[in-house]
Each structure stands twice: as C-alpha cells, then as structure tokens.
C-alpha atoms as an extended CHARMM CRD file, in Angstrom:
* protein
*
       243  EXT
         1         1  UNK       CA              5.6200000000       -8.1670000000       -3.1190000000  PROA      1               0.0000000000
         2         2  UNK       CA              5.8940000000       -5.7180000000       -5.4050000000  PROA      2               0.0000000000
         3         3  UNK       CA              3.1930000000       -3.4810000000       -6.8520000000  PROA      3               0.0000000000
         4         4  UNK       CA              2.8230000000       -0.3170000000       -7.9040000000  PROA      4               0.0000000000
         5         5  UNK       CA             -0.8590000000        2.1190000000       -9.3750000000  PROA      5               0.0000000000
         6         6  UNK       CA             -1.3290000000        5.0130000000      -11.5050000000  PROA      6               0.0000000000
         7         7  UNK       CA             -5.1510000000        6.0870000000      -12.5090000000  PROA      7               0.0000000000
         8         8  UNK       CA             -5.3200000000        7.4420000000      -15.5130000000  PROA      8               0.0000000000
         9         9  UNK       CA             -9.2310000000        7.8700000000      -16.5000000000  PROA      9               0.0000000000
        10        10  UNK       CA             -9.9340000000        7.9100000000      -20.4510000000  PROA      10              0.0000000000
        11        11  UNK       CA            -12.4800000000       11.0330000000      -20.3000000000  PROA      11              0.0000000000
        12        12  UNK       CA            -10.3280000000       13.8380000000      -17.9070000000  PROA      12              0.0000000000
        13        13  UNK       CA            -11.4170000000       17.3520000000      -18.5760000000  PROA      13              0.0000000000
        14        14  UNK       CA             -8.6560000000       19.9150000000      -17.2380000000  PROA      14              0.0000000000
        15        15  UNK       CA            -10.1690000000       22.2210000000      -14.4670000000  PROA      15              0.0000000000
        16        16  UNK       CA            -10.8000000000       25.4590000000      -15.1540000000  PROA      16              0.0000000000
        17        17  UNK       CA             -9.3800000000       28.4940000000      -13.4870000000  PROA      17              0.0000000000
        18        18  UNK       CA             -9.4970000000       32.1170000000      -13.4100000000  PROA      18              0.0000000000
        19        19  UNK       CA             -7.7780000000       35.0330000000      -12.2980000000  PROA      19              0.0000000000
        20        20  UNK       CA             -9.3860000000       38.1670000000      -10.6950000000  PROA      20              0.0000000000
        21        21  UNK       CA             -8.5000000000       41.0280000000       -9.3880000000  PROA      21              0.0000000000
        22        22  UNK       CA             -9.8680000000       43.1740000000       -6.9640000000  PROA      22              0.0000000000
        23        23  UNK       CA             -8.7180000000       46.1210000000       -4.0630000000  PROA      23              0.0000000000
        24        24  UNK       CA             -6.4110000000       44.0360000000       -2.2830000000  PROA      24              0.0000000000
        25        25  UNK       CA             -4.8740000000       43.0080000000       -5.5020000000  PROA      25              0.0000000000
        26        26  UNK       CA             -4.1600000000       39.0600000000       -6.8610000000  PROA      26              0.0000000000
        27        27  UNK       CA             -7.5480000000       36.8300000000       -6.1850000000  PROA      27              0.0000000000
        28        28  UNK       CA             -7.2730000000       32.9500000000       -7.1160000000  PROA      28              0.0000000000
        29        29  UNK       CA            -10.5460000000       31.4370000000       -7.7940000000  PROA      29              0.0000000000
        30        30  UNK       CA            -10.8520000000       27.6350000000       -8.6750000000  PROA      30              0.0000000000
        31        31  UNK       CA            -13.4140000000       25.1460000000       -9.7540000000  PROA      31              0.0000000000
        32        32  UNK       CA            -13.6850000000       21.3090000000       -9.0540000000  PROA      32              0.0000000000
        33        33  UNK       CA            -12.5560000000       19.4560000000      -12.3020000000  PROA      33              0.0000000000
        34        34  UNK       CA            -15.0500000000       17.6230000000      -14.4400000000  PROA      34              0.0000000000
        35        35  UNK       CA            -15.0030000000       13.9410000000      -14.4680000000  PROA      35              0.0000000000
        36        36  UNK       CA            -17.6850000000       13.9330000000      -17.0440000000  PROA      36              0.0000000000
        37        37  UNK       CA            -18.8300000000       11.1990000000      -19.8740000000  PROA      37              0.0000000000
        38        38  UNK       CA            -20.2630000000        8.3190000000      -17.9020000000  PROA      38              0.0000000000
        39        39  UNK       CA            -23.2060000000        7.0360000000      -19.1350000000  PROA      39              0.0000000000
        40        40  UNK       CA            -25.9850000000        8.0660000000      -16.9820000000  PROA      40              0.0000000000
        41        41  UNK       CA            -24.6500000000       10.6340000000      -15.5310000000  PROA      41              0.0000000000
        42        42  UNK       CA            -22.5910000000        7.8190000000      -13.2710000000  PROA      42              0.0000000000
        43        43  UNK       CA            -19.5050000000       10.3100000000      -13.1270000000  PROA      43              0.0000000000
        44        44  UNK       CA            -21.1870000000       12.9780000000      -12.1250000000  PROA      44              0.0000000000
        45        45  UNK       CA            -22.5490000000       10.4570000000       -9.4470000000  PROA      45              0.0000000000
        46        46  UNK       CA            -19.2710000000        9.2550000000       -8.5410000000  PROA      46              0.0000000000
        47        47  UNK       CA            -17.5170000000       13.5990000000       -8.0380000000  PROA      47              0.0000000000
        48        48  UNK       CA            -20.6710000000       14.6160000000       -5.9530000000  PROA      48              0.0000000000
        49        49  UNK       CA            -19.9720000000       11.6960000000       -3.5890000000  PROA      49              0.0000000000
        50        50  UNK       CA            -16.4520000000       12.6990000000       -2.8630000000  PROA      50              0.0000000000
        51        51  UNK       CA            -17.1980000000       16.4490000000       -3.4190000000  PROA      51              0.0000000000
        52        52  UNK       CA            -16.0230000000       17.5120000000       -0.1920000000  PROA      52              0.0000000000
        53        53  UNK       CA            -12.4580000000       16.0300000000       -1.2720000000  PROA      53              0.0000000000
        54        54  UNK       CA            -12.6050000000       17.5200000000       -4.9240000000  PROA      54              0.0000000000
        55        55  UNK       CA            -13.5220000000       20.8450000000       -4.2640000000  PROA      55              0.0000000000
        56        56  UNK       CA            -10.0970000000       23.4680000000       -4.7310000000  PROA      56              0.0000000000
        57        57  UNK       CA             -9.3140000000       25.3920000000       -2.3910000000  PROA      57              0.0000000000
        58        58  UNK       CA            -10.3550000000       29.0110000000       -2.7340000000  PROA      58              0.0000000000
        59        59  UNK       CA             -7.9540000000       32.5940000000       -2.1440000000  PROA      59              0.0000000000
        60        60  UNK       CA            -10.7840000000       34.6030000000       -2.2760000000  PROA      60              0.0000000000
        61        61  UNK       CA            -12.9250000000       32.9770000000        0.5120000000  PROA      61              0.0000000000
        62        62  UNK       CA            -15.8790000000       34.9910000000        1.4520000000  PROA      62              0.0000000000
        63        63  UNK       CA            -15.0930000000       34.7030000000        5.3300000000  PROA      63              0.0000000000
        64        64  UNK       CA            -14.3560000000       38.0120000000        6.6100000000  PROA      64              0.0000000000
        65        65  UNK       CA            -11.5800000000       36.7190000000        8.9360000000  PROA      65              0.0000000000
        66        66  UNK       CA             -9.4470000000       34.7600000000        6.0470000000  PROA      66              0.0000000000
        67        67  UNK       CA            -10.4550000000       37.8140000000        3.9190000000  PROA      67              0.0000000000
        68        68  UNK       CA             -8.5640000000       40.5010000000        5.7180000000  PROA      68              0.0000000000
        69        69  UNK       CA             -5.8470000000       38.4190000000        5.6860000000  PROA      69              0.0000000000
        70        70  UNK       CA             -2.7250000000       39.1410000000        3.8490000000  PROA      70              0.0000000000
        71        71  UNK       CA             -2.5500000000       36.9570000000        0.4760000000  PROA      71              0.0000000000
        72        72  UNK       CA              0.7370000000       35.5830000000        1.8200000000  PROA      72              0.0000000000
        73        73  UNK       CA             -0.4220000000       34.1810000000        4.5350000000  PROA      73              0.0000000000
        74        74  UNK       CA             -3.8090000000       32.7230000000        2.5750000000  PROA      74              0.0000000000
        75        75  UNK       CA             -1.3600000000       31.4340000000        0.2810000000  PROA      75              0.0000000000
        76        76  UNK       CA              0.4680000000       28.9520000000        2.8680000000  PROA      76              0.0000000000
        77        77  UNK       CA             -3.0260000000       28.4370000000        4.7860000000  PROA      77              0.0000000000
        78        78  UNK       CA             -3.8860000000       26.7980000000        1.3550000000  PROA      78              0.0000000000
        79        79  UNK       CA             -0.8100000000       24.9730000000        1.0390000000  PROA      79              0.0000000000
        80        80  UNK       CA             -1.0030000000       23.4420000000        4.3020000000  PROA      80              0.0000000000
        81        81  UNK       CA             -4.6180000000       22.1630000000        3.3870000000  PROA      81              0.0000000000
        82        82  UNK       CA             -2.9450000000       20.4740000000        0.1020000000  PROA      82              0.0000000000
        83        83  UNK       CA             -0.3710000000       19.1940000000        2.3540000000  PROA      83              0.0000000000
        84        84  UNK       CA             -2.5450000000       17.2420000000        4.3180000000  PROA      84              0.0000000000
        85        85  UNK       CA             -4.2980000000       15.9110000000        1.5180000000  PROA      85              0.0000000000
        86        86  UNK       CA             -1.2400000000       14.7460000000       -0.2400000000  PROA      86              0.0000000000
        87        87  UNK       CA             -0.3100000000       13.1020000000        2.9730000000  PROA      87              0.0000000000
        88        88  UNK       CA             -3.3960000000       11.1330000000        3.7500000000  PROA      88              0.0000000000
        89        89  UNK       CA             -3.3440000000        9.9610000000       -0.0390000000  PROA      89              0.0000000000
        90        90  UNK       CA             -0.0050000000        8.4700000000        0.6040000000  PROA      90              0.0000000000
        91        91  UNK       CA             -1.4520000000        6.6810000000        3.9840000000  PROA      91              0.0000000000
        92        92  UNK       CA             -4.5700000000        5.6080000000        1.7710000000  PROA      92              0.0000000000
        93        93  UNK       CA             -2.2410000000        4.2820000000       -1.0800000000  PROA      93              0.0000000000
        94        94  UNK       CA             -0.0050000000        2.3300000000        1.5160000000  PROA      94              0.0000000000
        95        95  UNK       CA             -2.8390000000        0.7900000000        2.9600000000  PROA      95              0.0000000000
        96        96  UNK       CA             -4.2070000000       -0.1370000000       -0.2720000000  PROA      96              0.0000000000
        97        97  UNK       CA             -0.2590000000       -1.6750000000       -1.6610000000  PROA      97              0.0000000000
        98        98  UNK       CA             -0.7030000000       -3.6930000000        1.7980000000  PROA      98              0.0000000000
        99        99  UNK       CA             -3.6800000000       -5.6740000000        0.8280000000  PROA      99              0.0000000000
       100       100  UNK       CA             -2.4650000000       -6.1290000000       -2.6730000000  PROA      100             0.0000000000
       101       101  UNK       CA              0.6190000000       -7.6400000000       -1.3750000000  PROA      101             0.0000000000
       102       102  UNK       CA             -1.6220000000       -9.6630000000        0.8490000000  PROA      102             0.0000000000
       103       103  UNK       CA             -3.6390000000      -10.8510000000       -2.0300000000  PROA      103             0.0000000000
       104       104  UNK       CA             -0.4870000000      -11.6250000000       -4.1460000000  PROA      104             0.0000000000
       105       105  UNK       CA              1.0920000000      -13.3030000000       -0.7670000000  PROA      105             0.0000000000
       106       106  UNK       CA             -1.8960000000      -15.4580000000       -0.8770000000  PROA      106             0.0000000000
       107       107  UNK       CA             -1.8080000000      -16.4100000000       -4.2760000000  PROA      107             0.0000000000
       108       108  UNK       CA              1.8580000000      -18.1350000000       -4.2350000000  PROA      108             0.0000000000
       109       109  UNK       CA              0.9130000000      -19.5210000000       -1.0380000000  PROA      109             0.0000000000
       110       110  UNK       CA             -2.1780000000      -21.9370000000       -2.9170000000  PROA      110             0.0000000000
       111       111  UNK       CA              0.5280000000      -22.2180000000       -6.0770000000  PROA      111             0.0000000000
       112       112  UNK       CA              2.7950000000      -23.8240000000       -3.5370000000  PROA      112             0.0000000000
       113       113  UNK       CA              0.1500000000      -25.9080000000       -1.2350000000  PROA      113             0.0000000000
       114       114  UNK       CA              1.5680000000      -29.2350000000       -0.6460000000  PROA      114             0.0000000000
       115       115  UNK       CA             -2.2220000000      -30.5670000000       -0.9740000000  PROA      115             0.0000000000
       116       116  UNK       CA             -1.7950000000      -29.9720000000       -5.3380000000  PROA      116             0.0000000000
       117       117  UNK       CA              0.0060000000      -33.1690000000       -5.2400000000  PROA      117             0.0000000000
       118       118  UNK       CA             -2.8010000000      -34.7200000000       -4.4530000000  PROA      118             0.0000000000
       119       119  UNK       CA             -5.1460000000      -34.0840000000       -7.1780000000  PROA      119             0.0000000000
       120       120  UNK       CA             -4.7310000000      -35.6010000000      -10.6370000000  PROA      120             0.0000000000
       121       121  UNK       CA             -2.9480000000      -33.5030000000      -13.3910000000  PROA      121             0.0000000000
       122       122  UNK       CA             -6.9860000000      -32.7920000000      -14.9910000000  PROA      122             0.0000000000
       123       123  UNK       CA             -7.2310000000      -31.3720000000      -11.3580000000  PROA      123             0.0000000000
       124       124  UNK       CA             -4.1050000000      -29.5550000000      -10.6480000000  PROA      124             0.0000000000
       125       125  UNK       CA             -4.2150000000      -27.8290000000      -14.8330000000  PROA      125             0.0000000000
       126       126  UNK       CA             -7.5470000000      -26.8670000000      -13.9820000000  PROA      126             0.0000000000
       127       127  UNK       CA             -6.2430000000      -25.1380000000      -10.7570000000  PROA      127             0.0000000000
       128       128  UNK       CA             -3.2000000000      -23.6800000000      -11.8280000000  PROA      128             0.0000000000
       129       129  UNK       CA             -5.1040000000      -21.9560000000      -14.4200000000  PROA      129             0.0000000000
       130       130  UNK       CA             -7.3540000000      -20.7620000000      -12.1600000000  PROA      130             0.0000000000
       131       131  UNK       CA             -4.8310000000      -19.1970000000       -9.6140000000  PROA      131             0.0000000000
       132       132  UNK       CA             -3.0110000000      -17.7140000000      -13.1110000000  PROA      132             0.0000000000
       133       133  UNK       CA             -5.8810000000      -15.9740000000      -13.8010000000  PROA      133             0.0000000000
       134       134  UNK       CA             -6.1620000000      -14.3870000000      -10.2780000000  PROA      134             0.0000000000
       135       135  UNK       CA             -2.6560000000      -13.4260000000      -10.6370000000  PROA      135             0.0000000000
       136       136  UNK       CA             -2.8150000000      -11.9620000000      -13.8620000000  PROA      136             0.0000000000
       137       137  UNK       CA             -6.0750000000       -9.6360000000      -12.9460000000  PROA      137             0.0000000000
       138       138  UNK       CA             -4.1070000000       -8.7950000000       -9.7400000000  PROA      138             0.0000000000
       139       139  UNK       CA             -1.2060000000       -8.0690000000      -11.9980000000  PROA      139             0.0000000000
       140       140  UNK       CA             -3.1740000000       -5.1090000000      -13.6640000000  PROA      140             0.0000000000
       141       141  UNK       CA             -3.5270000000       -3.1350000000      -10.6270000000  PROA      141             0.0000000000
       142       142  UNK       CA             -0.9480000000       -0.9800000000      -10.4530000000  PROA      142             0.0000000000
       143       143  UNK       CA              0.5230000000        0.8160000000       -7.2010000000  PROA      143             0.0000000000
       144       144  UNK       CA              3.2160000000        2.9330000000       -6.1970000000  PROA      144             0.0000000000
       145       145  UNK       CA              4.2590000000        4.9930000000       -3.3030000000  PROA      145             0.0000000000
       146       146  UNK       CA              7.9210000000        5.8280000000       -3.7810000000  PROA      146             0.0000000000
       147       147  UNK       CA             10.1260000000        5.3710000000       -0.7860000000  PROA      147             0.0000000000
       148       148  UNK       CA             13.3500000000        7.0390000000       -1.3370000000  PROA      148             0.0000000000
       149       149  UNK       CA             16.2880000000        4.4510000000       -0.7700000000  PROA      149             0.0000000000
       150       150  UNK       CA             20.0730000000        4.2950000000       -1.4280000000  PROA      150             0.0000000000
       151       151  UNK       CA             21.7720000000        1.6400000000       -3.2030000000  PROA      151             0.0000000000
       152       152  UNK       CA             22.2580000000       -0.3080000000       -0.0730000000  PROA      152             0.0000000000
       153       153  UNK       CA             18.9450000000       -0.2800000000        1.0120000000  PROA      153             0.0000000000
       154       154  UNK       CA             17.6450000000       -1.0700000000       -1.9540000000  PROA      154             0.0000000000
       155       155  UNK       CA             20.2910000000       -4.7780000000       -1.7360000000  PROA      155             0.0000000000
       156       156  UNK       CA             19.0130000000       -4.6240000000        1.6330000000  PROA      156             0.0000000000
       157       157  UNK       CA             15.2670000000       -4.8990000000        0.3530000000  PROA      157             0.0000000000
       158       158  UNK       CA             16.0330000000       -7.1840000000       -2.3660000000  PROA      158             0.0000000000
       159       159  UNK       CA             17.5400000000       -9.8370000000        0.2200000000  PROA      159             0.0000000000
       160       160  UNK       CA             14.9190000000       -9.7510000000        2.6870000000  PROA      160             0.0000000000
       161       161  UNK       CA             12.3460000000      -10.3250000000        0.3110000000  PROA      161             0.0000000000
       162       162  UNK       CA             14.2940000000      -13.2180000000       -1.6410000000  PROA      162             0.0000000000
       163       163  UNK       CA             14.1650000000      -14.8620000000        1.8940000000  PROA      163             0.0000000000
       164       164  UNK       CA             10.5000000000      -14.4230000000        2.6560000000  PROA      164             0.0000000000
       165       165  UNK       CA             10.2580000000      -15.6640000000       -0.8060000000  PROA      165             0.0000000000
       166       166  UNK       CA             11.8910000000      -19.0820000000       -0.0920000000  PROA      166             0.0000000000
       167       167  UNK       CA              9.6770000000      -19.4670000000        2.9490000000  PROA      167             0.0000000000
       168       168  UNK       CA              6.4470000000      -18.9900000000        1.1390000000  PROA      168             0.0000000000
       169       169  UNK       CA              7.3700000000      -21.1850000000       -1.4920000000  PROA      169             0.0000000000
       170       170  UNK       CA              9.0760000000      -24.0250000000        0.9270000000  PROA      170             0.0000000000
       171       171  UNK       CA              7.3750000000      -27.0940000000        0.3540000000  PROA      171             0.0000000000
       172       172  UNK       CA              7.3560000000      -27.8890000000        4.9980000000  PROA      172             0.0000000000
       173       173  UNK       CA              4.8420000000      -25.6940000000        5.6490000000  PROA      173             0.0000000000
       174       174  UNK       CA              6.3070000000      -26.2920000000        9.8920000000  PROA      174             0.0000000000
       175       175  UNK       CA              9.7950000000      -25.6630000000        8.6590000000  PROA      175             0.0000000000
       176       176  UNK       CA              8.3230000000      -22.4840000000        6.8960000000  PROA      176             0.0000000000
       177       177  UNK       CA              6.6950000000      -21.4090000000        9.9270000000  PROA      177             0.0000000000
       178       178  UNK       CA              9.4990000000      -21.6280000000       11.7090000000  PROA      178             0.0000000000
       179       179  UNK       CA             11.7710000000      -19.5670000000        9.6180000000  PROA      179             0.0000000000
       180       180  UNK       CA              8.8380000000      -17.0700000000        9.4780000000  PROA      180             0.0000000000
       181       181  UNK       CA              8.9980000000      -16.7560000000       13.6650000000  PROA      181             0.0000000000
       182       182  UNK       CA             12.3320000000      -16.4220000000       13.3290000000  PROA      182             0.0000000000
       183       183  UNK       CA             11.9180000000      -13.6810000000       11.0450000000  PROA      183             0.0000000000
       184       184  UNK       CA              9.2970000000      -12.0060000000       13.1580000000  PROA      184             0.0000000000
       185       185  UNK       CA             11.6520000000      -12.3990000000       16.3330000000  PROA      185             0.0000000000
       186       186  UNK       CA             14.0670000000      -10.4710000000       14.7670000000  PROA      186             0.0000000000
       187       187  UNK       CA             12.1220000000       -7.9390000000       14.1220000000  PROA      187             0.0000000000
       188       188  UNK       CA             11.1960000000       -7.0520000000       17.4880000000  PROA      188             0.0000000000
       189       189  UNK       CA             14.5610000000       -6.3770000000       18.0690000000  PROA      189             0.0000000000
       190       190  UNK       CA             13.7950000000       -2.9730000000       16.6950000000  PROA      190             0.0000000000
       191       191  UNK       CA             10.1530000000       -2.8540000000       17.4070000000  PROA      191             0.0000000000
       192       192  UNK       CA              8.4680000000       -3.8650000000       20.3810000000  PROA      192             0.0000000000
       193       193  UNK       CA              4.8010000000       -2.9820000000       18.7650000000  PROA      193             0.0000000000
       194       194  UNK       CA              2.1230000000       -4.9240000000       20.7430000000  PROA      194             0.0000000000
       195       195  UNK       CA              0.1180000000       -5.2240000000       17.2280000000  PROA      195             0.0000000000
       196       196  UNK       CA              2.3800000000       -8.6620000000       16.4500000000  PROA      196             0.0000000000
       197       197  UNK       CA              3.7560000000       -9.1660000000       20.1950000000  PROA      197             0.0000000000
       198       198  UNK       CA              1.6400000000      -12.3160000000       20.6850000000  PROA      198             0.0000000000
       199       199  UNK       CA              3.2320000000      -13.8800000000       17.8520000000  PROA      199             0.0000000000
       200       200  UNK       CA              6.4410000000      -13.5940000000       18.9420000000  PROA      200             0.0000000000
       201       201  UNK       CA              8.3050000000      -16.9820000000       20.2570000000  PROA      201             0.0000000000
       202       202  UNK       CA             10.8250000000      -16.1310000000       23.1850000000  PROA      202             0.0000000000
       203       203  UNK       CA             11.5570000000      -19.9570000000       22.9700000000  PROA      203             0.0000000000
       204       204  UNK       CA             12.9090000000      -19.7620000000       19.6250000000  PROA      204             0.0000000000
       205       205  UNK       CA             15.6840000000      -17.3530000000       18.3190000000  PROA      205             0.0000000000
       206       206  UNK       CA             15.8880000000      -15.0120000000       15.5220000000  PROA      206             0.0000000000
       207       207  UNK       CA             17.5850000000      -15.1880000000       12.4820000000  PROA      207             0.0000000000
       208       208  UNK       CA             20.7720000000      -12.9030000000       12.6260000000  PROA      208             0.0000000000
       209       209  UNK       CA             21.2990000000      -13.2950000000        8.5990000000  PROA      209             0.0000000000
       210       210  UNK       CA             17.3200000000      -11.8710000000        8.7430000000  PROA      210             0.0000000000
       211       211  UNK       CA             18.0340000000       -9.1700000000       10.9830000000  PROA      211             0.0000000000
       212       212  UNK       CA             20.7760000000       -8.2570000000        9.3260000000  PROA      212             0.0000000000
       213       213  UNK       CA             19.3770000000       -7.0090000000        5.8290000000  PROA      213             0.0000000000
       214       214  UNK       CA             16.5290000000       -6.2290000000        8.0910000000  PROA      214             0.0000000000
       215       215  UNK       CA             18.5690000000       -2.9820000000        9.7570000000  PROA      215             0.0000000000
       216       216  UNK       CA             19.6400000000       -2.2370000000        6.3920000000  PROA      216             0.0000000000
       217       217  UNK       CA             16.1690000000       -1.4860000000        5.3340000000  PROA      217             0.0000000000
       218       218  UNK       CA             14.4090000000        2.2460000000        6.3020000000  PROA      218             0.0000000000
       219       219  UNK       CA             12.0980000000        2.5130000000        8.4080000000  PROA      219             0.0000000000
       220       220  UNK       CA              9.2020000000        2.2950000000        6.2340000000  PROA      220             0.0000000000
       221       221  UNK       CA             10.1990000000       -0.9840000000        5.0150000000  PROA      221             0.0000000000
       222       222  UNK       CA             11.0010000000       -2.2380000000        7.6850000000  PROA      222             0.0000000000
       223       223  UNK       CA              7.2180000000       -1.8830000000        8.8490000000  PROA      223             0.0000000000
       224       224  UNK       CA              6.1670000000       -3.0770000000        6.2490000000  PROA      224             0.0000000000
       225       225  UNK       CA              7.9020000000       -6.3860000000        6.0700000000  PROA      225             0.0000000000
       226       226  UNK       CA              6.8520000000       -7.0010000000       10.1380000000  PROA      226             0.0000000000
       227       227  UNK       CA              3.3290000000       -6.2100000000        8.6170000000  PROA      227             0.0000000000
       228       228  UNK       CA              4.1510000000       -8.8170000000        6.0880000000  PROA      228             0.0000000000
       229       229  UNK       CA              5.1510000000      -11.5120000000        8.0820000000  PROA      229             0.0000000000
       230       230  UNK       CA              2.7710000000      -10.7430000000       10.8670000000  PROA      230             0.0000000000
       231       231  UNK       CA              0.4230000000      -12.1270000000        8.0340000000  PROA      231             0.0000000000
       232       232  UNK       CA              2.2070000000      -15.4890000000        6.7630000000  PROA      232             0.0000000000
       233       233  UNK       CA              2.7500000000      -16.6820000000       10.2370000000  PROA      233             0.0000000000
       234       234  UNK       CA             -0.9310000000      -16.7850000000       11.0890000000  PROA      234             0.0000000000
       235       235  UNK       CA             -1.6200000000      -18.2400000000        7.4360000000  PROA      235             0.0000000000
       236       236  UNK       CA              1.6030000000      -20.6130000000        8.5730000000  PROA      236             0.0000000000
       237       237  UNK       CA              0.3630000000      -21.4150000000       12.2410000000  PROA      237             0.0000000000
       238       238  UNK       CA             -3.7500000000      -21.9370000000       11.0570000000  PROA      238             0.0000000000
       239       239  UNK       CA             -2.3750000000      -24.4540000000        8.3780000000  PROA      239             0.0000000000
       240       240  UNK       CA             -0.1780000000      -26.1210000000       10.4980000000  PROA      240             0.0000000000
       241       241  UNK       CA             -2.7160000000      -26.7030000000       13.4760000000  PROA      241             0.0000000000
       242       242  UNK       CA             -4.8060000000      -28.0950000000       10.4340000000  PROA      242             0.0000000000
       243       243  UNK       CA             -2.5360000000      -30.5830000000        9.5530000000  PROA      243             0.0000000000
C-alpha cells in the first residue's frame, strides 16, 4: 500500500531575509514566505489561515527575557521550535499515507468483490472503469515519509505485504477473513494495544509464516501493518455477516 507526496506549488516566491546587526552583535530577522498569485487574493487567504504555522521564527525577539539571552542559546531555543514542527509534520503526513492506503485498500477490495460476477459484462466494463478512474486520481497523490530500513527489512516488508495482498484479492471472502485474524493474532504477540484487542480471536491461532516477516519489520511498520489489518478485518467480518 504504497504511496508516497511531494507539494510542489507552481507560483513559490523564496522568503526573504535579512541580516542586522546591533550591540550584542549577529541579529537574524525573518519574514513569512509569499504564497502569492491566486486569483482573488485566494493565496493570500489560504497563508493568513495557517499564519500562526508560517510565521519564522525570530533571533531578535523583542521580549526582554529571550533578549538578554546569549545568541547561542536563542539559536537552539529556535531549533527546538523547528524541531517540533518537523516532527508533527511527519505525524500529520503518516496519518494522511494511512487513509490513502485505506482508500487504495478499498479500491482492490470492490475490484475483487465476488458480487462483479454477477452483473453482465455492459455492467461489470462500466464498473471497472469506474473503480480505474478512482485509482488513477488516487494514484496522483503522492506521499512519502521515509522510514529508514536495511535490506532485510525491506524483504521483510515486501513479504508481509505480498501476503495481505493475496488475502484482499482472495476470491472466499470467510477464508480471507480468516487469514486476516490470523494475521492480526500474530501481531499481538508483540503488541497487546487495546485499540484492535477486541478483534483478536483466542480461538484461532496465528500465522507463524506471518509473524515471522512480521518481527523482521521495524517498529514503525510493524504499526502500521496492525493498523492495516485492524481495517480489512472489519471490512472482512461486516461483509461476511452480510452474506
């Protein structure tokens, strides 16, 4: 499941900066970068809303207490602030590579439904281009938070999501719920999180092969494959209880 994003707007206007000086020496002063050329003023719109976010931080703060500071010290008070920033970016991204995998999880489930086969081929053309263009609009967004990964994590990845693959796109949607508990019970041999415990079958076994390449995964793809099957099960178990 698979995507990666980079935003690269058409009109960007580099920020500008300038130096100062004054008695205690070096003073950094920045300005929030211009988004402009919407029509309507739309951009400008669109930077006061998240202006808070946008604005740089500044060396030369006014405040009396950060101003007798030394400009060391303002220096890594400032980084700190970027740190954070960059941080809950990377949380904001994830989240946001979680629902496109959902979406894209979603869309191989209906290319797979068993219920195609009845419709005519008028019916099921008509359908199929339909989901195709879902999937190729869902195919331009583009999103990427790198997780760094060795060679053997990266086979590790590869095989867990070849067999979540084969479950999505089994034609039995109980025998694909099945394998999918399975799945989910071995993953609670490494994480006891009560935000998927009701899911979990203590009837049924786990899948050793699973939790295998599971293990070999790190940590933060190994959360996100529970979060992934956490998802198809209760897709698996509402279609089933249909049936």
């Amino acid at each position: 499941m698979i995507p990666t994003a980079r935003f690269k707007p058409d009109n960007f206007q580099q920020a500008t900066a300038s130096v100062e000086q004054d008695d205690d020496g070096m003073e950094v002063d920045t300005v929030a970068p211009d988004f402009g050329g919407g029509p309507s003023g739309s951009s400008g719109a669109a930077v006061a809303g998240s202006s808070s976010w946008m604005v740089m931080p500044r060396v030369d703060d006014s405040n009396t207490h950060w101003h007798s500071k030394p400009p060391m010290e303002r220096f890594i008070g400032i980084l700190d602030q970027l740190d954070s920033k960059v941080e809950k970016l990377r949380k904001e991204a994830l989240v946001l590579q979680e629902k496109k995998d959902f979406l894209a999880m979603s869309v191989d489930l209906l290319r797979n439904n068993e219920y195609l086969t009845g419709l005519d081929e008028n019916e099921r053309e008509e359908i199929n281009c339909y989901v195709q263009r879902i999937s190729g609009r869902l195919s331009t967004v583009e999103l990427s938070v790198c997780t760094v990964r060795d060679r053997a994590q990266e086979d590790s990845l590869h095989h867990v999501n070849s067999l979540i693959d084969a479950v999505i796109s089994g034609p039995d949607s109980v025998l694909s719920r099945m394998r999918c508990q399975q799945f989910l019970n071995a993953c609670s041999t490494s994480d006891s999180s009560a935000s998927y415990s009701e899911l979990l079958d203590p009837t049924m076994c786990s899948d050793k092969k699973f939790e295998s390449a599971l293990l070999g995964c790190t940590l933060d793809d190994q959360k996100t494959i529970k979060k992934r099957l956490q998802a198809l099960l209760t897709y698996l178990t509402q279609q089933t209880v249909v049936q």
